[in-house]
Structures are given as C-alpha cells and as structure tokens.
C-alpha positions in Angstrom: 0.0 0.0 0.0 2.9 2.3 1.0 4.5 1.7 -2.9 1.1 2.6 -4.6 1.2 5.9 -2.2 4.5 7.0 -3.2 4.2 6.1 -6.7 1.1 8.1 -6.7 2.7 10.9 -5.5 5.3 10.9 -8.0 3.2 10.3 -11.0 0.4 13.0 -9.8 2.3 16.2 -10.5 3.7 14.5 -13.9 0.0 14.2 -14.8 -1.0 17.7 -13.7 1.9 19.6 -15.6 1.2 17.6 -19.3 -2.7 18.8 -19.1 -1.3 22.4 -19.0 -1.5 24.8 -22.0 2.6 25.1 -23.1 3.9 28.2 -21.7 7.0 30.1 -23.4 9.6 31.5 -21.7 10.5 34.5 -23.0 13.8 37.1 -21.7 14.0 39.0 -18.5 10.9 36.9 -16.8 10.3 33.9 -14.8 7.0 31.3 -14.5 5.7 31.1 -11.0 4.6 27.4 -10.1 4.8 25.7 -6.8 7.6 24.6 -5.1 6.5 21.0 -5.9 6.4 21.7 -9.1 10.8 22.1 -9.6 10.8 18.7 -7.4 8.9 17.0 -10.0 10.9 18.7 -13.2 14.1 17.5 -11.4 13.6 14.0 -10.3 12.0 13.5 -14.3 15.1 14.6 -15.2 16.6 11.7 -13.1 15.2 9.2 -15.0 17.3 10.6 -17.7 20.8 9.0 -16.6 23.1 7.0 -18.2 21.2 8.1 -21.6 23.6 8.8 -24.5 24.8 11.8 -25.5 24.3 12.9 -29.5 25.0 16.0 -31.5 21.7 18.3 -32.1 19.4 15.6 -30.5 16.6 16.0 -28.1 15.4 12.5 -26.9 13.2 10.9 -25.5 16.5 8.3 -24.8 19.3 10.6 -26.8 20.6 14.1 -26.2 23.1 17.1 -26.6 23.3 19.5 -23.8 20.8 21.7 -24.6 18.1 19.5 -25.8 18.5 17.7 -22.8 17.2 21.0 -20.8 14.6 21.3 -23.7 13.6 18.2 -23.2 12.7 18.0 -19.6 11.0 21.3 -19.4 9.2 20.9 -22.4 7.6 17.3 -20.4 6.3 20.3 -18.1 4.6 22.3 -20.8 7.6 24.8 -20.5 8.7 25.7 -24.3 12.6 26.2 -24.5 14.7 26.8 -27.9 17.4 24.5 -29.1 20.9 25.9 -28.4 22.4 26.7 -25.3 23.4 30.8 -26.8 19.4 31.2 -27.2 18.5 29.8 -24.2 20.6 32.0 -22.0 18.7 34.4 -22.8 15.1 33.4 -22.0 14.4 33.5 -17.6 16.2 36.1 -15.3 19.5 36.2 -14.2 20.7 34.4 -11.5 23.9 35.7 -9.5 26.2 32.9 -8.4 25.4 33.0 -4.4 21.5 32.7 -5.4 21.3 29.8 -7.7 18.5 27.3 -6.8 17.8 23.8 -8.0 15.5 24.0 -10.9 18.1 27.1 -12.6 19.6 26.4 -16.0 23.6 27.0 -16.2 25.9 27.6 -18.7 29.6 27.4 -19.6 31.6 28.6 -22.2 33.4 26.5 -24.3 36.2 27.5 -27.1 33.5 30.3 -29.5 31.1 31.6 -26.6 28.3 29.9 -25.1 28.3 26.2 -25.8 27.0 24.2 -23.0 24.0 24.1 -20.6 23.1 21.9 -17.6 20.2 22.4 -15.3 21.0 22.5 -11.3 19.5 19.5 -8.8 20.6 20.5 -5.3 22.3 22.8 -3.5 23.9 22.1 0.1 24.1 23.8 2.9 27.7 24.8 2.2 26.4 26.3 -1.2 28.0 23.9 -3.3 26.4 23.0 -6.2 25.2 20.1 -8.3 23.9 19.9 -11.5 22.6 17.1 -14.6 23.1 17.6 -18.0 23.9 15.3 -21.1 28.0 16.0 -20.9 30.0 13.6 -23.5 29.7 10.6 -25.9 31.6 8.7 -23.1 29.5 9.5 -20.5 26.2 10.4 -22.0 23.6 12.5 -19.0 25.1 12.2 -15.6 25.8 14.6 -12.6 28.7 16.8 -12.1 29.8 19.3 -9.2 29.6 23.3 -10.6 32.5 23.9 -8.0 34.7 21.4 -10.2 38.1 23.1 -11.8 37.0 22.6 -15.0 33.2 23.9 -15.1 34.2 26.6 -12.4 36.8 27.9 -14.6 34.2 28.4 -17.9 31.1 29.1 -15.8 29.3 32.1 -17.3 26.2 32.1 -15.8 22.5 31.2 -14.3 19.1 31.2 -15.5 16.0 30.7 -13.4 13.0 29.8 -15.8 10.7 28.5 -13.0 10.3 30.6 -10.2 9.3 29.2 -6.8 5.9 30.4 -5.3 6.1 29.9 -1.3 9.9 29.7 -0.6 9.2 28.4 2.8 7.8 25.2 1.7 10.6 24.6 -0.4 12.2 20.8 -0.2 15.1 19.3 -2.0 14.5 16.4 -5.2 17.5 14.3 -3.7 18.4 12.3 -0.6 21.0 13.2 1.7 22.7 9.5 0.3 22.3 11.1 -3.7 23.9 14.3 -2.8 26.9 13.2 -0.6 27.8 10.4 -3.6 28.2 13.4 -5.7 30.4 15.2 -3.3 32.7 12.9 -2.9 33.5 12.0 -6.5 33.4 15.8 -7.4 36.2 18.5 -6.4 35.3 20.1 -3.3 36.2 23.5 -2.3 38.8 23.9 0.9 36.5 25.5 3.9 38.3 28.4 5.6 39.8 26.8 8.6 41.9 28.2 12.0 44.0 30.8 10.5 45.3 32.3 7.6 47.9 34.3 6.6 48.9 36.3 2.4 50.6 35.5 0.0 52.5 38.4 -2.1 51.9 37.4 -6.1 54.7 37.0 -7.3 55.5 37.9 -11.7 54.5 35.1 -13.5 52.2 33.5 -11.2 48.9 32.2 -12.0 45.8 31.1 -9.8 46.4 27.5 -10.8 50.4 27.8 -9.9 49.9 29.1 -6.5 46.9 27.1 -5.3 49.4 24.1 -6.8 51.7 25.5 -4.2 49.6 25.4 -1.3 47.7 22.5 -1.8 44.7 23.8 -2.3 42.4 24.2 -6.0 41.8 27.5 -8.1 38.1 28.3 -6.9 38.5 28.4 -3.0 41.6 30.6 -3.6 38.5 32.7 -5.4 35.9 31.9 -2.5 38.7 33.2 0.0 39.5 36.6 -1.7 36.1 37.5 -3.6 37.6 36.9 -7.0 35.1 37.0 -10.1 37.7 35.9 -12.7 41.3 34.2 -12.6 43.2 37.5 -13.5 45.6 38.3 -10.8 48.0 41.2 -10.7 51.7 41.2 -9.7 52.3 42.8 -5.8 48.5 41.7 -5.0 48.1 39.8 -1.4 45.4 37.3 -1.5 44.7 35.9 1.5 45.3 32.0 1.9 43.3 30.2 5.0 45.7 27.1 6.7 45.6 25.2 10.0 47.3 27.0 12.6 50.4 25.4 14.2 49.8 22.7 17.1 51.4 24.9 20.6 53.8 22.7 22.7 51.3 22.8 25.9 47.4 23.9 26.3 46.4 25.5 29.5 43.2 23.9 30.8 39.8 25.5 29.5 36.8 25.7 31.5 33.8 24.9 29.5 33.0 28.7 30.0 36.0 29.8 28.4 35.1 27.5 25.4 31.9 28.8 24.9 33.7 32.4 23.8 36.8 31.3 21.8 37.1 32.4 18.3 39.6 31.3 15.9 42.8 33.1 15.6 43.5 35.4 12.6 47.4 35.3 11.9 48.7 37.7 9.4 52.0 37.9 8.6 54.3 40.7 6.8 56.8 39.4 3.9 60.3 39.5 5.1 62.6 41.1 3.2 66.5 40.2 3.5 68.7 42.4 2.3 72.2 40.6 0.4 75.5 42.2 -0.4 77.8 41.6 -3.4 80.6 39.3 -2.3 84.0 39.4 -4.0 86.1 36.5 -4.3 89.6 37.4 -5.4 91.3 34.8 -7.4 95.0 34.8 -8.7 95.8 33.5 -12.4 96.8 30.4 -13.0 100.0 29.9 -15.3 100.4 26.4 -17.2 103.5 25.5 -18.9 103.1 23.4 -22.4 105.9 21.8 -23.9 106.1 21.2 -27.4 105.0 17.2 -28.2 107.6 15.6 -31.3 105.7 13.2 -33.0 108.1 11.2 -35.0 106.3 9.6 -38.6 107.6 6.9 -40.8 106.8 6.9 -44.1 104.4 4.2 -45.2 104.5 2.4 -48.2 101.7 1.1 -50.4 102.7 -1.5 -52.2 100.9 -2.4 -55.7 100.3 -5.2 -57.8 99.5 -4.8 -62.0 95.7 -5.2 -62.9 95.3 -7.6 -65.9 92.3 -7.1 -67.8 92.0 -10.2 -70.0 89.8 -9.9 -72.9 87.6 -11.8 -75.3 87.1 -11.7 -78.8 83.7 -11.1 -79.4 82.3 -13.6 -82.2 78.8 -12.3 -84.0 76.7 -15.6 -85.5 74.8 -14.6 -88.6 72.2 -16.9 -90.3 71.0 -17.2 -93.6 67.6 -16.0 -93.8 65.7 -17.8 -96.3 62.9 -15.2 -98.5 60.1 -17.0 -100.4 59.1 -15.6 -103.4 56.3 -15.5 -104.8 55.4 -14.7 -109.2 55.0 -11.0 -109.3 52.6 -9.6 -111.8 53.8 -6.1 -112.9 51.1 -4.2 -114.7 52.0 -1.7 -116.9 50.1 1.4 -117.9 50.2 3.7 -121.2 52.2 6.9 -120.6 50.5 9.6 -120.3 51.7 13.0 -122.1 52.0 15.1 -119.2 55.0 14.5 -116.8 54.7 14.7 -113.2 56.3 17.0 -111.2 59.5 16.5 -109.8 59.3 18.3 -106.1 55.7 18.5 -104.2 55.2 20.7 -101.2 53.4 19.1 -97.8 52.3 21.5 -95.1 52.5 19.8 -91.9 48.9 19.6 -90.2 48.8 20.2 -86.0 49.9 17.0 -84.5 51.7 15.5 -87.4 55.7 14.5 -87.3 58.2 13.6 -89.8 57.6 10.1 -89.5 54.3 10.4 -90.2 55.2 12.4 -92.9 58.0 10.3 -94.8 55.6 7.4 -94.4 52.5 8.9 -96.2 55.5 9.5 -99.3 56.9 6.6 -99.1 60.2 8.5 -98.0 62.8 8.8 -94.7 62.7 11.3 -91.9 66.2 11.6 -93.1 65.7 12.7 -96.5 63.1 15.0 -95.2 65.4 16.8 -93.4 68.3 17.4 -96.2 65.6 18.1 -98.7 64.8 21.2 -96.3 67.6 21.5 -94.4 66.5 20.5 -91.1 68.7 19.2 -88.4 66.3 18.5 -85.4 63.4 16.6 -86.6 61.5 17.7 -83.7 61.7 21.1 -84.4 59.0 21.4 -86.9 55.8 23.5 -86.4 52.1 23.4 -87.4 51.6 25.0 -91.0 55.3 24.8 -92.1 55.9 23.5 -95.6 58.1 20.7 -96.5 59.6 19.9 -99.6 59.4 16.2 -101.2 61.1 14.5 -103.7 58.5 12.9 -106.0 58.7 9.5 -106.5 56.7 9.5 -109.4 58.8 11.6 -111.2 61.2 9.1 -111.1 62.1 7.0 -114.6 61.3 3.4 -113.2 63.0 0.6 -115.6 60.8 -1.4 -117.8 60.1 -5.1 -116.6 59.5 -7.6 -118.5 56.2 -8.7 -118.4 54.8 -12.2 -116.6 55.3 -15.0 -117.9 54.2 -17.0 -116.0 57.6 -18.6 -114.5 58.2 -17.5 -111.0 61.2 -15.1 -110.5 64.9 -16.8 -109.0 65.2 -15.9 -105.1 68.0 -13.5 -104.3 70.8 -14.5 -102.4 70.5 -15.2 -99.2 71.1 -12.2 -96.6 73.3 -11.8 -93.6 72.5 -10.8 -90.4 74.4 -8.4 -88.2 73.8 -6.7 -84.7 73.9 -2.7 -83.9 74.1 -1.9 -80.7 72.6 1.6 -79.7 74.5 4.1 -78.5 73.7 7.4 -76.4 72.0 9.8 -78.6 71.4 7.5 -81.6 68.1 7.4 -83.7 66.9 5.0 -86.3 67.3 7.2 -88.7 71.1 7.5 -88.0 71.4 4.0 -87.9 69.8 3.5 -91.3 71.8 5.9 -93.0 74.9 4.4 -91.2 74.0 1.0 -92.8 73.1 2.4 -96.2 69.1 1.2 -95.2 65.8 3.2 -94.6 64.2 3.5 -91.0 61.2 1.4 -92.2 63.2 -1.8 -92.9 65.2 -1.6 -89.7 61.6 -1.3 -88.1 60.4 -4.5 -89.5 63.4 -6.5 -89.1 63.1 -5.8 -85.3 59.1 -5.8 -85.5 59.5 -2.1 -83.9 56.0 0.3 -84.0 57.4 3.4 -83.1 60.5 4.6 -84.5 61.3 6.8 -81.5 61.0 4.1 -78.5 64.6 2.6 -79.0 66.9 2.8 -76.2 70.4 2.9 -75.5 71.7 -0.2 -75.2 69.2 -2.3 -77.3 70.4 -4.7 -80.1 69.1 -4.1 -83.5 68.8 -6.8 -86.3 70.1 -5.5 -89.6 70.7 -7.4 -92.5 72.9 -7.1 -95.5 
C-alpha cells in the first residue's frame, strides 16, 4: 500500500503539468509554479541518466546539452529553444550565491556559449550540483559546478521556474544522492583556524599558486572575492591554513570555550637584504711543452691489374625469302609529266615520321631536302619539300610470264648496338638502309621508343 502511495505521488504532479497549455519563456521573466512543481521537473530529469549523448538531439533516450534541458522542461509544458546561446537568454539572471535547483547554467566552451546543464541541489555549504547530457563517453550524468573545469568556464544562471512559497521549499535528492556526488566531485577547501597572504609573485597564475599550497583554483577565489582568474603582480590574497599545534594547552573551562574564536594570523613578507661578495682569485700559469711526433713513411705496395679480354664472335644466319610470281602491270604513258618536287604543309599534331611514311620516303631525307637538323623542331603550317617519287624514270620489266622469279641470295645478319644519342634514322643511314626496314626486321611500331643499349637486327 505504502508503494502505490508513493508512486502516486510521484506520477500525480507529472499528470497535472502535461494537461497544461505550453507556456513560453521568453527574456528578462520567470513562471511562478509551486515549489513542488521544480521537485517534479528535477527528479524527471533523473530518469534521464546514463542516456547517451548525440549532437543536435533531443530525446526521448538521446541528447546534446541543450536538448536535454529542452527536453525536460518541455515534459512540463515549458517551451525552450534548441541551443544553449538562445536559451541564456530566456528567464532572469541568476547571480552565483543565489542559484537554486530547478536554474539552467551555462559554460563557455572555445566560441562563446556552448554548453547548458540544469542545477539538482544545492547544500548547505552552497556547493552546487547539476545534470546535464555531458560527452559521448559518458552520455547525462551529474557533475559538481565547484569542479576546476566547469568553475573555470562558468558564465552564468538562468531561473525559468520561479518558486511560489519559498518556505515550503524541499530538496528532489536524498542526503545518500547528494553526498555520492560530493565525494567523487572537487570540493572547495573550507576556511579553517587561521590564515595568513601570500604576495603574487610575476609570473604566477591562480592554478600555480593554489598548486603551491595544496589547495584548487576556486577556494583561492571563494577566499579573496575573485570573479575571474586575472591576478596582478604585488596583489596579497589571503590564503586560510591550519594554525600550528602549541607545545602545551592550558586547561579551559567549559565557559572559556563557549567564547573562543579562531585566531586570525597575518603575517608581513620578510625582506632580507644581500650584499655583493667578491672572491679574489690569482691567475693560473700552465706551462706546455712542445709534443715531437716522429712519422715513418708508409709504403703502399701495388700489384699490376690484368684485364684479360675476349674476342667477341657475331653468328649470322642465312635468312631464307620465299618468293612469290609478281605480276607487274603496266600502264600507257601519259603525255603530261609529273612533277618533280611536291610541297606538304605539316597539319597540328603530325611528325616527320608520319610524314616520310605517307610518301613513301625517310625522316632523313626530309630533313636534307629542307635543311633540317632536329626533326623535332617542326611547327604546325610549315611546308616541307618532297622529292616525287613518281617523277622518277622506273626501268621497264619484263612482263609475266608465268615462271616464278629466281630468289635473291641469301642475306646476312648483323647486330647494332645503340648508342647514347642515336636514332633509327642515324642507324639507317649508317648501314646504307631506310628506318622502315630496320623497323620491320626488329618488328619495332614506333620509331622513337629505342633505347640505348638495345640490339638491333640488320641485315645485308
């Protein structure tokens, strides 16, 4: 019976808040609802942890920061924007001494604004505790507002829901909640017996000199009423540590305890004064003598290098040519004599090769015809001159008869080896031959892919 009870109670003011009209928040104003109305927003928000964290979502099992907050207070008929930057501006601001649970906060991250967390208790001591969706790795969780990190980029507080009757005010979490939080959160150093200053030196930071005392960065800023980390060289900020055990206590009635206050020690830096000291020193002679380092000569003895050599012997074979009857047919003369020179003009993309090919000539004939010596240094539009082969006389043959024609003797083969800087065309004219034979013998495609060092097959 006691379960149904409290389930009742918790589902009740769920119930109540979704039957609501939505209410905006809008800047500079708050929405008054009943004290147990922020209970019930917060511990809905509890059934949020351990949900994972995602980039611009906004549940019901996923979040980022902010539509986290959106989220929750939307379940509550409460409409908030998307984006932590927009929603620190809806509600009233909240100064850091005042925040309440229920208050929206919001931390700075590398441009502005960029994260927002809603708070779930404050103790007694004013230290605070707040939910919000924080990483991938750890998705919606708690986390302590007097923590380095989030007390270093704290910006500021929000209050969208404004309590009614403060005096009937309770807290969302158990004592058991709260003090787990505390103990795995940072906790700031409570001002104890004594204190005494410390004189900042140049250089020093907030984080260097709280290092140096044990303590952390934001009771350092509790201590001395500090609204940012900016610290000034010569400044004394007061730094509270136990006072020093005495040898012997005198007894203490229990009146005399009722009055005693702690004990304020301030102390004055010291300053010693130091003097120059002069240490006179005499010089210090060393004598060198002069180190004879006798040599011998060394000799290098020799031996001659014989380099034997072979002759090299070249194997030719008879290649064997079939022949086959040639028909030559002859035509009638015609009266009017060809030409003996033609003129090509080279089209865009077209090289002597090309060229000597179409006429049934040699790159190197090209080039004396016009004396060229580079056959690469030819342009688009430039006219050759060619020799006409059909202007040549060409020797009567006798015509078929039938019989087929003796086979030539056979031909010997021998083997060029290229050298540096050679083309075919070279190499042809060196043999007495034409680039196109050389190409079949050695079934080469391209005349210009031949490289140094490759054997070529000519025959003679």
């Amino acid at each position: 019976m006691k379960k149904i009870i409290v389930l009742l109670v918790m589902v009740l003011p769920f119930m109540m808040m979704a039957q609501e009209a939505p209410v905006k928040a809008v800047a500079g104003e708050t929405i008054k609802v009943p004290c147990e109305r922020i209970d019930s927003v917060i511990a809905f928000s509890k059934t949020k942890l351990g949900c994972k964290y995602k980039y611009a979502a906004s549940g019901p099992d996923v979040f980022d920061c902010s539509g986290f907050v959106m989220f929750v207070y939307g379940h509550f008929g409460v409409q908030l924007p998307h984006g932590s930057s927009s929603q620190y501006l809806l509600g009233r601001k909240v100064k850091r001494q005042d925040i309440r649970p229920g208050d929206l906060l919001f931390f700075n991250r590398s441009k502005g604004i960029g994260h927002a967390a809603m708070v779930t208790n404050v103790d007694s001591m004013g230290r605070v505790t707040f939910i919000h969706a924080s990483t991938y790795r750890t998705g919606v969780k708690y986390d302590r507002l007097e923590s380095e990190h989030y007390a270093n980029t704290f910006v500021g507080a929000r209050r969208i829901l404004e309590c009614i009757d403060d005096s009937t005010y309770q807290l969302a979490y158990s004592d058991e909640e709260v003090a787990a939080v505390e103990r795995a959160a940072v906790t700031v150093q409570p001002a104890t017996d004594s204190y005494y200053y410390h004189r900042v030196k140049r250089g020093e930071t907030l984080s260097s000199i709280a290092r140096k005392y044990g303590t952390n960065v934001v009771s350092i800023k509790n201590w001395n009423n500090l609204r940012s980390d900016n610290i000034r060289e010569g400044q004394a900020l007061k730094i509270y540590r136990k006072s020093p055990t005495p040898a012997s206590k005198p007894a203490v009635t229990a009146e005399a305890q009722d009055v005693q206050t702690p004990v304020k020690m301030e102390t004055e830096p010291v300053t010693v004064e130091t003097k120059p000291v002069t240490v006179e020193t005499e010089p210090i002679t060393v004598e060198t003598k002069p180190v004879t380092v006798e040599t011998e000569p060394i000799t290098v003895e020799t031996e001659p290098i014989t380099v034997e050599t072979k002759p090299i012997t070249v194997e030719t074979k008879p290649i064997t040519v079939e022949t086959k009857p040639i028909t030559v047919e002859t035509k009638p003369a015609t009266a009017e004599a060809e030409p003996e020179w033609i003129y090509h003009t080279i089209a865009k993309g077209e090289g002597l090769y090309g060229i000597a090919r179409k006429y049934g000539t040699t790159v190197d004939n090209i080039l004396q015809w016009n004396n060229l010596s580079n056959p690469d240094k030819i342009a688009a539009g430039q006219k050759l001159k060619i020799r006409n082969s059909k202007a040549t006389t060409v020797p009567a043959k006798p015509a078929e008869t039938g019989q087929p024609v003796p086979a030539p003797a056979a031909a010997s083969a021998i083997y060029h080896t290229v050298q540096k800087g050679e083309s075919l065309g070279r190499i042809a004219e060196k043999y007495h031959t034409t680039v196109q034979k050389i190409m079949q013998w050695n079934n080469i495609s391209n005349p210009d892919k031949i490289a140094e060092g490759q054997k070529l097959k000519i025959l003679q």
